[in-house]
N, C-alpha and C positions, 0 to 999 in steps of 0.2 A: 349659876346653875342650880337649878333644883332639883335637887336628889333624887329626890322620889320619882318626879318627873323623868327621870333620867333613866332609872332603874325601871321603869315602866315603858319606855324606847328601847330600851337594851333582852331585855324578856319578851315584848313585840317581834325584834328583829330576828333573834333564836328560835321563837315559835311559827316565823310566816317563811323564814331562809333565807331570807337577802334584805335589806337596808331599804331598797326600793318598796318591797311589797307590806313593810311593817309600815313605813311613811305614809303607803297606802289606807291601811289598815284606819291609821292611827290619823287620816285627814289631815295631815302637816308635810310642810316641805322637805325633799329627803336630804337638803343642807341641813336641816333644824336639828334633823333627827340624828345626822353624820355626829354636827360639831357637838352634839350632846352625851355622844356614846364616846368620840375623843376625850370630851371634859373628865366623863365619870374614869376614864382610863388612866387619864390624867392625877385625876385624884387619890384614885387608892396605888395609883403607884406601879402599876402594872401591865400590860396587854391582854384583854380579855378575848377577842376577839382577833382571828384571822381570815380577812379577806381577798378570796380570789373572784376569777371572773365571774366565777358558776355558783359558787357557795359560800357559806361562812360556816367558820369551824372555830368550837370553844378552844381556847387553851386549857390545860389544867387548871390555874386557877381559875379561869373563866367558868369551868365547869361549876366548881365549888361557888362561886359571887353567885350566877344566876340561879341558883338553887338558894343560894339564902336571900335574895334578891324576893325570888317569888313568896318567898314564903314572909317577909318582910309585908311585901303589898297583899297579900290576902288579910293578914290581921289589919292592917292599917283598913283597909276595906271593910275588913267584918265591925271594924271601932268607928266606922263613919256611920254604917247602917243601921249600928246598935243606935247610936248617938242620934239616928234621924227617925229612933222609933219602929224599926223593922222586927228587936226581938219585943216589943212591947203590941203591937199594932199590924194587922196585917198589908204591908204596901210592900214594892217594890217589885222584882223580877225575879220569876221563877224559869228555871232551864229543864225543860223535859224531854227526855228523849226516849224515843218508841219504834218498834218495827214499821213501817211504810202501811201494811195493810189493818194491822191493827190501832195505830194511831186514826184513820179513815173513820174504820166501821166503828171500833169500841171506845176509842181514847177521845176524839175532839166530839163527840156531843158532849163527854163529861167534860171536859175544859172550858168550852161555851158557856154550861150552868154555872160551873164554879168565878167565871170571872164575871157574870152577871149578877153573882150575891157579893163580890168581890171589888171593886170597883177602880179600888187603889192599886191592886196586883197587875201585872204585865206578867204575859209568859211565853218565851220562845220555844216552840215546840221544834225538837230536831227529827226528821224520822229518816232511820238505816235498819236496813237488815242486817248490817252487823252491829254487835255489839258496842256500843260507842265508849271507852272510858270517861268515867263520873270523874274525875280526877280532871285530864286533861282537857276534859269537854267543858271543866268547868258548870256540868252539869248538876241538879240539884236532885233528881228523881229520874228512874227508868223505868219501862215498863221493861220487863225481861222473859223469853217465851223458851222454856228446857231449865233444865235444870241447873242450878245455882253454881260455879267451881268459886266463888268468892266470897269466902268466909267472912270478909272486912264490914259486909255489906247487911244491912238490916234490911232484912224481906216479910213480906207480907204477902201471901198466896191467895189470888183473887180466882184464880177458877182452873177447867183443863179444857185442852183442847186434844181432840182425836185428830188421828193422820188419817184420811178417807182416801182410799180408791173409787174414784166415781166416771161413768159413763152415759151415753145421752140412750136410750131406749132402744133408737135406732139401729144406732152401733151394734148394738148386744143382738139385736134382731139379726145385722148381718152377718158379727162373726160370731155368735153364740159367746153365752156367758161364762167367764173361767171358771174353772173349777175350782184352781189351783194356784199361787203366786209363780211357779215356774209356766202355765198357758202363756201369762204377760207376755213371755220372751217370742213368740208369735205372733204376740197381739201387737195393731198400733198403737201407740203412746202418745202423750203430751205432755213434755219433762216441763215442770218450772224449777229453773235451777235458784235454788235456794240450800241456803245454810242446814235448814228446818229440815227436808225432804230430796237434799241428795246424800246418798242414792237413795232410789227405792228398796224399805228394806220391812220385812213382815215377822212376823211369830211363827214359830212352828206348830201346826197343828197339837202337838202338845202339852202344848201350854207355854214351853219356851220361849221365848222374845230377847230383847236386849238384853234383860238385867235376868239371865238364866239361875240354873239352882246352885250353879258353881260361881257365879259372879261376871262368867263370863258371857262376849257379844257369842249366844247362840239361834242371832236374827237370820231368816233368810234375805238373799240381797237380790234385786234384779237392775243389772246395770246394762242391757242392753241400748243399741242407736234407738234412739225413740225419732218419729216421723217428723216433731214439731217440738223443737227445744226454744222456751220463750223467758223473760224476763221479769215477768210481775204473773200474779196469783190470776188478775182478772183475765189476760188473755189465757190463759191456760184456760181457765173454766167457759170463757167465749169459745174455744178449739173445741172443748169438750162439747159443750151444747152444740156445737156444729158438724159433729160426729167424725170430728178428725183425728179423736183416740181416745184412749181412757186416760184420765190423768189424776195422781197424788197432789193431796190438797189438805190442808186443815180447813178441820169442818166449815168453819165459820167462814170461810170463802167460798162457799159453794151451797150454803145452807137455803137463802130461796129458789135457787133453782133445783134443789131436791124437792123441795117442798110444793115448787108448782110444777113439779113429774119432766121440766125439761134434763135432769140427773137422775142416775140410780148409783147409790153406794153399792158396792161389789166388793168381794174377798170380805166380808167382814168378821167374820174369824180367826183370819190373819193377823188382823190387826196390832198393832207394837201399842206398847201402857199409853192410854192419852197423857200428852206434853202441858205441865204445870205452867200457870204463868205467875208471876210474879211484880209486883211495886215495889223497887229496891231504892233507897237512898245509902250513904255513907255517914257512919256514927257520929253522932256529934255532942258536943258535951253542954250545950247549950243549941237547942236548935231556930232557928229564925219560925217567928208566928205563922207566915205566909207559905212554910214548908209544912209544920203541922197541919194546919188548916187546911191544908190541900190531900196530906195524907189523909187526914179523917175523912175528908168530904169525898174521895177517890176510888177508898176500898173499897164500900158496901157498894157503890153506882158502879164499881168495874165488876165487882162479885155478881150485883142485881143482872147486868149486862150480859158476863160470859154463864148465868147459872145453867141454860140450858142444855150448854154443850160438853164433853167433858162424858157422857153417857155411854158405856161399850151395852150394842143389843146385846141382849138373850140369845143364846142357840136357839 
């Protein structure tokens, strides 16, 4: 039996949930993968693992092996890569992971350049609107859109983005233009249900917003049924240009069709503080060349990128 090998089948089969899907995972037969996780159980003496039909579940000490287990194969991992030149020389694979619409518009042109001066690097770009943990994700760098609650994490603030209320010309022609964030509650909508932008929620004339004079949320909220609740940014703003309601958007998803008059931003006095974005990685005390490399190369071309938005008008 090979240890490592072993403890590298056993942290597979914890992390996919069943013996089958980690065999999967891992291209090998799920006998290979069985009598290996027997062996290592074998060995130290113990029961790691309990298997029923549906799941597996650590023992206590299972709990404890596969936590030093992982942490076992990550150094053994960082002392192969060291050793094949990764903290010396920029190669290898980098893990990114980015919101779905801003990996699109802002993220993968930069990633294109950078592996074209890059040659040796690989990088798997993951994109979710939620948050993905660096840790489990095995992740090396995020893009992160709101504000930071993880302190662990070294950021880099690449630019902002405004929450927009935006409607097609038309629209506003038939049911006139709000005054007010409470008109919405009359007006048709076009929700994109996002993390970012539900609910819909505004500043108080004011000055008031989220982060009021007392610390506390004294946003206005408008959470009525909206006509057309959709999934991704672009149909929202397709709804919008089609005069099927007004809909909440960060700028940057609605920016040329402002620009060639098919949108109008509306409420813009309401507006809540434009939403920070951020290039976070996790501290490290020696950091791999092809992570640096990538930060330097990433900020100023995301910064160059989002510089324009981020702008609250003039009254």
């Amino acid at each position: 039996m090979d240890r490592l090998e072993a403890m590298a089948m056993l942290v597979a089969s914890v992390e996919e949930g069943s013996l089958s899907a980690a065999a999967r995972k891992l291209r090998i037969p799920v006998a290979t993968l069985t009598r290996n996780v027997n062996d290592l159980e074998a060995f130290v003496g113990t029961k790691l693992l309990v298997r029923t039909t549906r799941k597996l579940q650590l023992t206590d000490a299972g709990t404890d092996y596969v936590a030093a287990a992982r942490s076992i194969l990550e150094q053994v991992d960082e002392q192969e890569r060291r050793a094949a030149g990764e903290f010396t020389n920029p190669r290898g694979e980098l893990v990114v992971t980015t919101p779905v619409q801003v990996a699109r518009l802002r993220v993968l042109p930069v990633i294109n350049q950078f592996l074209t001066l890059f040659p040796e690097i690989r990088i798997q770009l993951l994109q979710s609107d939620r948050n993905i943990d660096l840790v489990d994700s095995h992740a090396d760098v995020a893009v992160r859109i709101g504000r930071l609650g993880d302190s662990s994490l070294v950021a880099n603030r690449v630019g902002l983005l405004r929450v927009v209320v935006v409607a097609s010309p038309a629209l506003l022609k038939q049911h006139g233009e709000p005054r007010n964030p409470e008109e919405l509650n009359a007006f048709p909508r076009v929700v994109f249900n996002s993390p970012f932008l539900s609910p819909w929620r505004f500043r108080h004339p004011d000055g008031k917003g989220s982060n009021g004079a007392n610390g506390t949320d004294e946003s206005l909220t408008i959470t009525g049924t909206p006509r057309l609740l959709v999934s991704s940014p672009d149909a929202a703003a397709d709804a919008a240009i089609d005069g099927v309601g007004a809909t909440m958007l960060l700028e940057h998803d609605v920016a040329e069709a402002v620009r060639a008059g098919k949108l109008r931003c509306i409420l813009e006095p309401f507006e809540v503080e434009p939403i920070p974005v951020h290039l976070v990685h996790l501290s490290r005390d020696m950091m791999p060349v092809k992570l640096r490399r990538f930060i330097d190369f990433a900020v100023p071309k995301l910064r160059e990128a989002l510089a324009d938005f981020g702008r609250v008008p003039k009254p």
